[in-house]
PATISE-259637 format. One record per atom (N, C-alpha, C, O): residue number from 0; atom name; x, y, z. Coordinates in Angstrom, 2 decimals. Each point is the difference from the previous one (the first is absolute). Layout:
BEGIN
   n atom      xx      yy      zz
 NUM   CA       X       Y       Z
...
! end
This chain:
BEGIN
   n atom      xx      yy      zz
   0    N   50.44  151.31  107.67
   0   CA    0.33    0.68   -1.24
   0    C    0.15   -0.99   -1.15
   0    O    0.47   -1.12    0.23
   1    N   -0.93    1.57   -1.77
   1   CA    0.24   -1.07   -1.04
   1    C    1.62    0.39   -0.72
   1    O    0.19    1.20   -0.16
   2    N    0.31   -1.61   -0.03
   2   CA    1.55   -0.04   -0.71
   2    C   -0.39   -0.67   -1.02
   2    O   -0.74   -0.98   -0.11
   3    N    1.52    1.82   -0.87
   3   CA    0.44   -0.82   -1.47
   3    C    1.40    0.38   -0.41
   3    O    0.77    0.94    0.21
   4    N   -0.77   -2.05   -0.88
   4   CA    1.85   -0.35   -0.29
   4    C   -0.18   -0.14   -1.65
   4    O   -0.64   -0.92   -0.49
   5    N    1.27    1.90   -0.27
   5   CA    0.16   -0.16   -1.46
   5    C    1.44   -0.77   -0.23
   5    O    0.87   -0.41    0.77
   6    N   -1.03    0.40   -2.05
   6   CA    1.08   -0.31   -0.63
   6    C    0.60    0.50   -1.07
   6    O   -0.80    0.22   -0.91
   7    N    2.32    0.14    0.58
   7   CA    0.17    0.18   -1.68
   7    C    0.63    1.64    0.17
   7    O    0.81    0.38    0.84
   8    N   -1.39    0.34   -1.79
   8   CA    0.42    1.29   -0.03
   8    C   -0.94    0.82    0.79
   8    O   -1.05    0.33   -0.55
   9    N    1.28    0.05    1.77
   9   CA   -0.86    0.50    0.90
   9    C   -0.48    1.62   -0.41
   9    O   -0.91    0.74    0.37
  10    N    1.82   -0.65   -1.13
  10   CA   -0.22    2.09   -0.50
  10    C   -1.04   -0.21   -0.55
  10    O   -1.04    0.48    0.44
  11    N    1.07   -1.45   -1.78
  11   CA   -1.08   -0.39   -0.36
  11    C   -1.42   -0.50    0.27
  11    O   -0.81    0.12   -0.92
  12    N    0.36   -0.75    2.27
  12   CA   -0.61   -0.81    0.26
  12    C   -0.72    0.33    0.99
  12    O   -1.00   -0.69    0.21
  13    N    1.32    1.90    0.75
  13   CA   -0.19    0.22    1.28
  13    C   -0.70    1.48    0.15
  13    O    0.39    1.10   -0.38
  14    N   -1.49   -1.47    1.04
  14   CA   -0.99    1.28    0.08
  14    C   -0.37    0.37    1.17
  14    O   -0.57   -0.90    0.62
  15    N    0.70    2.14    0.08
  15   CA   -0.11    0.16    1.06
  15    C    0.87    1.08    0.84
  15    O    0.92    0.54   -0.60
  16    N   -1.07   -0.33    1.44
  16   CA    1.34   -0.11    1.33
  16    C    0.25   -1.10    1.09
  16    O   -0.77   -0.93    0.22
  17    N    1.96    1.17    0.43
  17   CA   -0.22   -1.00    0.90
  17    C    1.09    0.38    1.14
  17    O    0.99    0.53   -0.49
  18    N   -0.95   -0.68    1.92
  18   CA    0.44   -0.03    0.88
  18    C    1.23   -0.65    0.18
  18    O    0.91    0.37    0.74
  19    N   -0.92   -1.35   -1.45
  19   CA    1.96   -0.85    0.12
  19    C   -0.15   -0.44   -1.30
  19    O   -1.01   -0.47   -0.53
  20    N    2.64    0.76   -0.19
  20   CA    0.02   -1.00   -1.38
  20    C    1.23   -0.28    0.62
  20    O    0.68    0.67    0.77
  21    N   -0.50   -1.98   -1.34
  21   CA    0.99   -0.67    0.01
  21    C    0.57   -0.66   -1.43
  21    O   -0.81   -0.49   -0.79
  22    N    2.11    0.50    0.53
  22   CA    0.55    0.31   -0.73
  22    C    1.26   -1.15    0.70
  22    O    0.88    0.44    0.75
  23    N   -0.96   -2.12   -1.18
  23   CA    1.20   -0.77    0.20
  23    C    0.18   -0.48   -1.16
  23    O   -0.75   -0.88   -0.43
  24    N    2.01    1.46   -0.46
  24   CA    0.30   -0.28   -0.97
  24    C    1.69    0.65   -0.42
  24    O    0.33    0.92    0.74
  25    N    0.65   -1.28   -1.75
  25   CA    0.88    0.34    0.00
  25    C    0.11    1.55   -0.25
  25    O   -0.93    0.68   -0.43
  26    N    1.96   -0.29    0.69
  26   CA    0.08    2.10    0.27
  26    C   -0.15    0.50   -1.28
  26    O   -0.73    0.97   -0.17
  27    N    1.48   -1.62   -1.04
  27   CA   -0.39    0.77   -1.05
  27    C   -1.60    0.24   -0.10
  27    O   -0.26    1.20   -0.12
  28    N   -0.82   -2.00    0.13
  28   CA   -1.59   -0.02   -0.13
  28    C   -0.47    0.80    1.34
  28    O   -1.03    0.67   -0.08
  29    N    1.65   -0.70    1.17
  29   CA   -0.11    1.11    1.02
  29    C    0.21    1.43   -0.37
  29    O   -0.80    0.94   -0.04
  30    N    2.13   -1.02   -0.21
  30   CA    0.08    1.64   -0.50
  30    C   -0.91    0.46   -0.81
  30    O   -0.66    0.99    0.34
  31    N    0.41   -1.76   -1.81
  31   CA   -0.86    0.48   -1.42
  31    C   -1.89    0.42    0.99
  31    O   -0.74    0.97   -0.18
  32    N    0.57   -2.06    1.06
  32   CA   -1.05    0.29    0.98
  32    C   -0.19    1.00    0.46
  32    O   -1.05    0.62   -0.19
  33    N    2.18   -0.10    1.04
  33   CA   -0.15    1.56    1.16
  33    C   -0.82    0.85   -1.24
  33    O   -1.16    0.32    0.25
  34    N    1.69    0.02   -1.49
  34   CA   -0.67    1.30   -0.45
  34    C   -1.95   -0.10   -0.30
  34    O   -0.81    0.80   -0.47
  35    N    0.65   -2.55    1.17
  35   CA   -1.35    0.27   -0.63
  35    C   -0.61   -0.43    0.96
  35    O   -1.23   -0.02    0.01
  36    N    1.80   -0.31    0.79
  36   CA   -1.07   -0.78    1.43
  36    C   -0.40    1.03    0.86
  36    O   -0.79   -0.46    0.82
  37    N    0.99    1.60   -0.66
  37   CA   -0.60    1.03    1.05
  37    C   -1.84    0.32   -0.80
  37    O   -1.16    0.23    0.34
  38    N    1.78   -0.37   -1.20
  38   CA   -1.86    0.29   -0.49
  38    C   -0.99   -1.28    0.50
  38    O   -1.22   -0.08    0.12
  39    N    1.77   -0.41    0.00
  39   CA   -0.94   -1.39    0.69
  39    C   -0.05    0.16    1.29
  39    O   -0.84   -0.59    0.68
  40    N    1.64    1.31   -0.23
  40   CA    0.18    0.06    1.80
  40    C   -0.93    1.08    0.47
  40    O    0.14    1.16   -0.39
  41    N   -1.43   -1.65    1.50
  41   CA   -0.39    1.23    1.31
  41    C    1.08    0.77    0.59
  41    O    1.22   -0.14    0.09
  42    N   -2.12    1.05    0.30
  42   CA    1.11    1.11    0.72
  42    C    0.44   -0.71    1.34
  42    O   -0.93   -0.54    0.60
  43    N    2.44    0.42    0.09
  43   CA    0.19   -0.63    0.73
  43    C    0.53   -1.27   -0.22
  43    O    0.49   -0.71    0.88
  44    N   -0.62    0.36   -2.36
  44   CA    0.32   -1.46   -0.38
  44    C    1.07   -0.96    0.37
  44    O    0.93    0.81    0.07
  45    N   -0.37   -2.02    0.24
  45   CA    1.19   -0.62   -0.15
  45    C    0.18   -0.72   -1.19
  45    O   -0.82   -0.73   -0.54
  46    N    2.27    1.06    0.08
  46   CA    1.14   -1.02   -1.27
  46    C    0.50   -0.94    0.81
  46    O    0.19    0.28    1.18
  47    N    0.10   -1.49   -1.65
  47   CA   -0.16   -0.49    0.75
  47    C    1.17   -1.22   -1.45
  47    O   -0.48   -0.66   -0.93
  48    N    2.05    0.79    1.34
  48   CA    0.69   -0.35   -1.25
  48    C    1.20   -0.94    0.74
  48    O    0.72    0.30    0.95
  49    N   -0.80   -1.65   -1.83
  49   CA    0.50   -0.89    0.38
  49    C    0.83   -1.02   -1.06
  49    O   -0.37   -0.02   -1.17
  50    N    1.33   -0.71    1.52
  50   CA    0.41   -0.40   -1.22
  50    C    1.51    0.18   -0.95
  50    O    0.53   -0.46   -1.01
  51    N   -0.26    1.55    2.17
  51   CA    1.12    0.78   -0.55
  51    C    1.44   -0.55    0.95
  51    O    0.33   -0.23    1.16
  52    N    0.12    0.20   -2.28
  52   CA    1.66   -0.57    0.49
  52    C    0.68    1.28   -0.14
  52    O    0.00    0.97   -0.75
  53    N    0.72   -1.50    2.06
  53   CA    0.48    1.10    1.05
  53    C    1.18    0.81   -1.22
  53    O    0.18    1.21    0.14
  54    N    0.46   -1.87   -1.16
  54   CA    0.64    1.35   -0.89
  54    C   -0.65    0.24   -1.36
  54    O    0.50   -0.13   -1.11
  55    N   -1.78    0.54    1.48
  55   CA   -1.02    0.93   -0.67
  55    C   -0.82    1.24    0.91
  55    O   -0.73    0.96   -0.24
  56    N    1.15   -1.43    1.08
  56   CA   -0.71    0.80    1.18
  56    C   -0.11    1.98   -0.64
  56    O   -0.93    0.79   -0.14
  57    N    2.40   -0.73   -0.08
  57   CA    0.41    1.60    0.21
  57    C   -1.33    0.45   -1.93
  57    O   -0.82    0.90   -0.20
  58    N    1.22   -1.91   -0.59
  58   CA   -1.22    0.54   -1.27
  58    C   -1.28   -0.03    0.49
  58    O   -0.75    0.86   -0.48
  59    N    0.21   -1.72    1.42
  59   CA   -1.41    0.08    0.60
  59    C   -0.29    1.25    0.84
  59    O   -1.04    0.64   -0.18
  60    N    1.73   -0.37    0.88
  60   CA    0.17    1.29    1.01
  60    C    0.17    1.10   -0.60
  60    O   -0.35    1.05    0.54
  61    N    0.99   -1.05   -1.93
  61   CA    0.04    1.28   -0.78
  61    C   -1.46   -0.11   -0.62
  61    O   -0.55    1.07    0.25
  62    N   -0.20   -1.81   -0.87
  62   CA   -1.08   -0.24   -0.10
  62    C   -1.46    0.37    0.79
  62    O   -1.15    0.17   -0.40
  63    N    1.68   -0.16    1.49
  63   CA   -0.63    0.57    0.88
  63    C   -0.26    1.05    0.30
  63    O   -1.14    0.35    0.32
  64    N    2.60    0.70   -0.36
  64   CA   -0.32    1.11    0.41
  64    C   -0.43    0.49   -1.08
  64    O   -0.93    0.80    0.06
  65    N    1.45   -1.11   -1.18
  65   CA   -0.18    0.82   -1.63
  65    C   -1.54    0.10   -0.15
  65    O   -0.43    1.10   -0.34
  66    N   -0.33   -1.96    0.50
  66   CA   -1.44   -0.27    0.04
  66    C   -0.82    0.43    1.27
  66    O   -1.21   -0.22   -0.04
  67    N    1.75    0.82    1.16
  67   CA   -0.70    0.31    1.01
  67    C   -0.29   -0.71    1.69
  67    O   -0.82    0.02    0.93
  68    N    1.98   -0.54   -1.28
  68   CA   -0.80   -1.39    0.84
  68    C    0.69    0.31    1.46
  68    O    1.18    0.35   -0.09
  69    N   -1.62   -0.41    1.22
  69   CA    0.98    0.08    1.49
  69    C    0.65   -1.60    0.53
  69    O   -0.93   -0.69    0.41
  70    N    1.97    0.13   -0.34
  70   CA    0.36   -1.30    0.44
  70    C   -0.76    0.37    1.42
  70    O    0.02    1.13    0.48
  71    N   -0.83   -2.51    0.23
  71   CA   -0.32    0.39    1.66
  71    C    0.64   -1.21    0.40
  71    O    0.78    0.25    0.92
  72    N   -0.77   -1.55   -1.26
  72   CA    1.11   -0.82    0.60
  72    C    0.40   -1.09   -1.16
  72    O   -0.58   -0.02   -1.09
  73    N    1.59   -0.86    1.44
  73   CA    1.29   -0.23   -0.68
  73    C    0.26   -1.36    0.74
  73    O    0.46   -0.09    1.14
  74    N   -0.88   -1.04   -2.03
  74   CA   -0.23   -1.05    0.78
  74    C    1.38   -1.29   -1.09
  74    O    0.12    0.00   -1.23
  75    N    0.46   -0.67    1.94
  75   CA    0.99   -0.63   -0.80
  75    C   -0.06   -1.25    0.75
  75    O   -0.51   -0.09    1.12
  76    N    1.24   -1.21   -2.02
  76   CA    0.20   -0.97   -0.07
  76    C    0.68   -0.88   -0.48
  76    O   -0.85   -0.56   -0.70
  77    N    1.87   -0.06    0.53
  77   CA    0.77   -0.71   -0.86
  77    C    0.21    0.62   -1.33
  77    O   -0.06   -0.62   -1.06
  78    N    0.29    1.82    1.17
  78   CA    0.79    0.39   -1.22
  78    C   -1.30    0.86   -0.54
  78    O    0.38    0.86   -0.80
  79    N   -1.70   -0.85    0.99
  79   CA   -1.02    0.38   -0.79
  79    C   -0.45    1.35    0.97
  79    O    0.46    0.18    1.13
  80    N   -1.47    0.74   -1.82
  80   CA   -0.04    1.26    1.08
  80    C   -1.27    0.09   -0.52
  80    O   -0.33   -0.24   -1.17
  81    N   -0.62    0.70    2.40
  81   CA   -1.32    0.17   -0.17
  81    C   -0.31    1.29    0.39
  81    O    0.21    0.01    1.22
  82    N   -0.67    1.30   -1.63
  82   CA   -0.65    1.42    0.57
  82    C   -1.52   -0.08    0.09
  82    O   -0.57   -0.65   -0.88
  83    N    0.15    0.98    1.42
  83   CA   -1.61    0.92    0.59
  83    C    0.42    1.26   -0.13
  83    O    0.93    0.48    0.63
  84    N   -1.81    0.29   -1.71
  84   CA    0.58    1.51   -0.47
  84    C   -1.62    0.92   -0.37
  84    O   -0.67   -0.45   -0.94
  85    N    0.34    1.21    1.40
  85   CA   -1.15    1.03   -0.25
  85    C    0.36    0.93   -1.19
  85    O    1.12    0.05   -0.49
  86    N   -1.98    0.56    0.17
  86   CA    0.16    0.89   -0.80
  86    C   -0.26    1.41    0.12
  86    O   -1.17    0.21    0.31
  87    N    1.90    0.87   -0.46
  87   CA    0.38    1.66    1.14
  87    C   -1.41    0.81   -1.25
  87    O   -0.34    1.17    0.12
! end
């Protein structure tokens, strides 16, 4: 398979769908994300959000549901919290 990796303002920049986005960056630019990244996503897609310190978690998760999104797992580390989340 060919992969490409942009940069910058991705709403802007990014054409297509795609099967996994990933999204490692701090939660405020995560959250403002959820309302626009499902249009980029295949049916079936993974979010794929990283970056987030563990007391931001509960605004990311509201973010989530507000925008559509299902948490499927919930991955943590030294203080930071990572989800894999589809979209319903």
């Amino acid at each position: 398979p060919q992969y490409k990796i942009l940069q910058g303002n991705l709403t802007d920049k990014v054409e297509g769908k795609f099967d996994v986005v990933v999204a490692n960056i701090v939660a405020d630019v995560i959250i403002m994300f959820c309302k626009d990244v499902a249009s980029f996503m295949n049916d079936n897609a993974v979010f794929i959000t990283s970056g987030i310190i563990d007391t931001r978690e509960q605004d990311v998760t509201d973010a989530f549901r507000k925008y559509g999104f299902t948490i499927k797992a919930r991955h943590t580390e030294g203080g930071w919290v990572c989800f894999e989340c589809i979209k319903e």
